[in-house]
N, C-alpha and C positions, 0 to 999 in steps of 0.2 A: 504494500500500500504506500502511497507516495501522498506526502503532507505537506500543504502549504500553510505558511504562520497568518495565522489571526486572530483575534481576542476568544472568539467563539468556537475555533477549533482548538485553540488551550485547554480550555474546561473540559470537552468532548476528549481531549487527547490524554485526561487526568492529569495534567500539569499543571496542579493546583499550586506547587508551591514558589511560584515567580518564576520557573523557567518557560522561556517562551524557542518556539522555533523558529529562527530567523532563515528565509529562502525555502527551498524544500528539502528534505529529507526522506529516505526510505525506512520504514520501523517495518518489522516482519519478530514473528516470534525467536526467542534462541535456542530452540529446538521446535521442531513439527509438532502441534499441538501446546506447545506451552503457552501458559496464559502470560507471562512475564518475558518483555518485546526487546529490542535489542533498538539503536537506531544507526545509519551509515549512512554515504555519501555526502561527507563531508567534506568542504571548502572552504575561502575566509569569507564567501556569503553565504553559504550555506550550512547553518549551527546551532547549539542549542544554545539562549543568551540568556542572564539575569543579570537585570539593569541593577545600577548600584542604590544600597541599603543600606543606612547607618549599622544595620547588623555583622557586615563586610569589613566593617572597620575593627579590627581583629588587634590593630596595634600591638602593644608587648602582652598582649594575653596570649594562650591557650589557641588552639583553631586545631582543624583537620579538614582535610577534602581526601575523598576518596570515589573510584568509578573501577568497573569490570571493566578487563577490555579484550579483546579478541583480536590479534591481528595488528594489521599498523606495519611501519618502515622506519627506518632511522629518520633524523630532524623530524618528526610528529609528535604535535602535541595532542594528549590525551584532553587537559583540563589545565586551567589556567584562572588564575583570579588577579585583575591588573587592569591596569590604568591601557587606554587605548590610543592614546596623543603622543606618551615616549616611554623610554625604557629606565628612566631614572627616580623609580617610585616604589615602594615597595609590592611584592609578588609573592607568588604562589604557583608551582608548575609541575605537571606530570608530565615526564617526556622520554620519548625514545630516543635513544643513542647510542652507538658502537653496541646495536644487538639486545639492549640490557633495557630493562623500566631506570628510570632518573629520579633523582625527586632536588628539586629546586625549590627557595628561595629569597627573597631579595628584601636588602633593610631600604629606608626611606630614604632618597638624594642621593643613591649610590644608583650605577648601570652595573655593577659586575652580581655575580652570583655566588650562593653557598650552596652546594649542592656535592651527593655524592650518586654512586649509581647500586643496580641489586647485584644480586648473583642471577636474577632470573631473565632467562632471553624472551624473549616475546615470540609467537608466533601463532602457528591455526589452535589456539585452546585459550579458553578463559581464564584469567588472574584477575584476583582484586587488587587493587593497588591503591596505598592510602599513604598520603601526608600526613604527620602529628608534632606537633608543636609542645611541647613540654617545658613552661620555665624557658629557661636559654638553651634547650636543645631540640634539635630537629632530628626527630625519625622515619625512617619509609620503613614499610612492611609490604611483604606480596604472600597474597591467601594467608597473611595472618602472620608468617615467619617474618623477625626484625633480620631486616636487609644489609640494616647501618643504621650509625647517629653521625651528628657532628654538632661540634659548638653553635651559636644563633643568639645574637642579642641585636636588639635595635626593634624600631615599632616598623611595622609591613603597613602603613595609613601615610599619605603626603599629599601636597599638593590641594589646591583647589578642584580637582578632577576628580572624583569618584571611581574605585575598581570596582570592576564586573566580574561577571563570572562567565567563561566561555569553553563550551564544553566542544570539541573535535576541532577545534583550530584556534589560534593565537588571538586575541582582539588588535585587531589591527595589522599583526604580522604575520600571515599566512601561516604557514607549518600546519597543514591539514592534514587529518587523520584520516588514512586508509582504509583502516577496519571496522569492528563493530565496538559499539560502546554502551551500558546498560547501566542502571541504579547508581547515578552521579549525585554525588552528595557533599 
């Protein structure tokens, strides 16, 4: 089935909770018969978006984002939480790289990254994959096993711009996502 975004296909598409589908998308079950849908064909117009929320504003607390994914290529982004006008604002990032899940992200007035990568490859099977924020340390897990930590101080909020949330490509930077993608959170 192929979805075009609009206020009244949200509610219909149960995406009750602020994520909206921006361009069109394909959602199809993640197995034949399953009730629980998958979505693909993603682009940097074509995505899942939620507009920003003073809820987003995460600063030095606490946060996690995490999405299932299937599939996918290196430079793709699973999931992303960031500002869409530059790159020097604090972030949030699942991504693929040299083969491995990644887990990125970024303090406020800085462009470079804290990021490290899993042990797990990506390819035709489902992983969960989650960012978690603890204190001054960042951890990724995939299906649950800790991946990695690394040090993390500084607040992920700046700027008079609001971050978004964008689920199969980058807000504003391309790095679209290949494959499938499920219960983003």
């Amino acid at each position: 089935a192929y979805i075009q975004a609009n206020s009244s296909q949200n509610q219909r598409n149960g995406l009750g909770n602020g994520l909206e589908i921006q361009g069109t998308l394909t959602k199809a079950p993640i197995y034949p018969g399953a009730e629980l849908q998958y979505y693909t064909g993603f682009s940097s117009s074509n995505r899942l978006w939620q507009m920003y929320n003073s809820n987003l504003d995460f600063g030095t607390g606490d946060y996690f984002m995490s999405v299932w994914a299937y599939g996918g290529g290196n430079s793709q982004t699973m999931m992303v939480r960031e500002r869409s006008d530059t790159d020097a604002h604090g972030a949030l990032l699942l991504f693929l790289h040299d083969d491995k899940y990644q887990f990125y992200s970024r303090t406020n007035g800085t462009s470079s990254w804290t990021s490290f990568a899993s042990n797990v490859e990506f390819g035709t099977h489902w992983v969960q994959v989650y960012l978690v924020r603890r204190g001054n340390t960042l951890e990724g897990y995939c299906n649950g096993i800790l991946q990695g930590s690394t040090a993390f101080s500084g607040s992920t909020i700046g700027g008079s711009v609001g971050a978004e949330i964008s689920i199969g490509a980058r807000n504003g930077h391309g790095q679209a996502y290949s494959g499938r993608l499920a219960l983003a959170k």
